[in-house]
C-alpha positions as CSV (number, residue, x, y, z in Angstrom):
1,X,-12.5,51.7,55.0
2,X,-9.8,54.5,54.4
3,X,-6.7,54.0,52.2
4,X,-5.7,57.4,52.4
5,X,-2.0,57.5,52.4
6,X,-1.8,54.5,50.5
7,X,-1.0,53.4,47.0
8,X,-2.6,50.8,44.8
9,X,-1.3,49.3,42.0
10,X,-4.0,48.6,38.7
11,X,-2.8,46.4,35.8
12,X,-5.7,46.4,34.3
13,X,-7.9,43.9,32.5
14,X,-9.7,43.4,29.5
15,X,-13.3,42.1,31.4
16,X,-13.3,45.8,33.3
17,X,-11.9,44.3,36.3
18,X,-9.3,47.1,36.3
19,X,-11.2,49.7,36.1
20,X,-13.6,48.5,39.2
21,X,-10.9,47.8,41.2
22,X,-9.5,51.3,40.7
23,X,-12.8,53.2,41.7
24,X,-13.1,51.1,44.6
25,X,-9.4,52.2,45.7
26,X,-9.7,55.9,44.4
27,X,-13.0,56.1,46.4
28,X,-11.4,55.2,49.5
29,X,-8.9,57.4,49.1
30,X,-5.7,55.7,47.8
31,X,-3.4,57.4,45.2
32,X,-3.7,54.8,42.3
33,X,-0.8,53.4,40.0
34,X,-2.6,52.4,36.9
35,X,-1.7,50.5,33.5
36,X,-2.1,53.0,30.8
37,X,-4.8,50.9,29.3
38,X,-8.1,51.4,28.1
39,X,-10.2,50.2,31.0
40,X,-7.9,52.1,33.7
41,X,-7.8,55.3,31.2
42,X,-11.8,55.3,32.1
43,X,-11.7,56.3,35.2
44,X,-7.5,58.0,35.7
45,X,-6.2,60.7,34.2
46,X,-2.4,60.8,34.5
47,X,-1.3,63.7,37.3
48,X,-4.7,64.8,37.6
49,X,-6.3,62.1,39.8
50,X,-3.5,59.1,39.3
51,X,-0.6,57.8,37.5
52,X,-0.3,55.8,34.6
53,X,2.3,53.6,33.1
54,X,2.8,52.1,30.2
55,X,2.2,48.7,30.5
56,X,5.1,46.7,29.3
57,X,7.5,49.9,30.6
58,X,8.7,47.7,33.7
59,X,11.3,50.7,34.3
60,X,8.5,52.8,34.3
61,X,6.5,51.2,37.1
62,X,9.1,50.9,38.9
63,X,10.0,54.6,39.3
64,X,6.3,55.2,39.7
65,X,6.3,53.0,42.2
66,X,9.3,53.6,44.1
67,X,8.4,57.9,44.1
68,X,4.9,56.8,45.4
69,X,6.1,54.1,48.1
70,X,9.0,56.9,49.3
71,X,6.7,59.9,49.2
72,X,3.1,59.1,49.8
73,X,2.4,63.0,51.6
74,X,3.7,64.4,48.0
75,X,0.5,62.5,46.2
76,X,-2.3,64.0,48.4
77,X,-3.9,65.9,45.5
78,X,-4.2,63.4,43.4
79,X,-5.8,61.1,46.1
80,X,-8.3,63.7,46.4
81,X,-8.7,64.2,43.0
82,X,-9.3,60.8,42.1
83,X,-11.9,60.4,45.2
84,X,-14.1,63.2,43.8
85,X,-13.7,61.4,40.2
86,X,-15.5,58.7,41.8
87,X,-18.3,61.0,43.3
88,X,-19.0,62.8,40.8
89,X,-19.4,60.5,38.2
90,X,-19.8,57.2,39.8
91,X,-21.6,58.2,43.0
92,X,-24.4,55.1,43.5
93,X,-27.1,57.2,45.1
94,X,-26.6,60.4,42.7
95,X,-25.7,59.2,39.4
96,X,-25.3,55.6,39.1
97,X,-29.7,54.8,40.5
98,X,-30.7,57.4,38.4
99,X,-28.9,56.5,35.7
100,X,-30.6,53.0,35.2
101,X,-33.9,54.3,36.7
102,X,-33.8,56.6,33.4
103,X,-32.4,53.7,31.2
104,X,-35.1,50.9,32.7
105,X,-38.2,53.7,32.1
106,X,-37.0,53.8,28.5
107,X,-38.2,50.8,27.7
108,X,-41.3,51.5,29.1
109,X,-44.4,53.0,26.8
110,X,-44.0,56.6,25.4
């Protein structure tokens, strides 16, 4: 699945739900519109690899919103920004596995 060229809109959520919903999105390649809230903040850093708003600042997502919705081709670096976010830090194979393989074998004897 490819969402490059689209956008995706995160509120957020206080059980994570935000935040996996964004690195689903960012991995396939859509420019994400965030809620500048702790969860979302994880993973998107504002004009690096997304946009963040505020979020009670209705104005505010709805100029994000509207510039990202007009201009999708002007957003392309964040897109691929935010889709090498998720691979290098929240690739399954290369950091997630071993990541528990070296939490689970901490438990073990020493």
């Amino acid at each position: 699945m490819t969402l490059s060229g689209k956008t995706a809109v995160i509120t957020g959520s206080n059980s994570g739900i935000g935040l996996g919903v964004a690195e689903a999105l960012a991995a396939a390649g859509a420019h994400v519109v965030g809620s500048d809230t702790a969860p979302v903040r994880e993973l998107i850093r504002d004009g690096e690899n997304g946009t963040l708003v505020d979020f009670f600042d209705v104005k505010g997502w709805s100029k994000a919103l509207v510039k990202a919705l007009a201009r999708p081709e002007t957003f392309l670096d964040l897109r691929r920004a935010a889709r090498q976010t998720i691979l290098e830090g929240y690739d399954l194979r290369s950091v997630c596995l071993p990541a528990m393989v070296e939490y689970v074998e901490g438990f073990g004897p020493k």
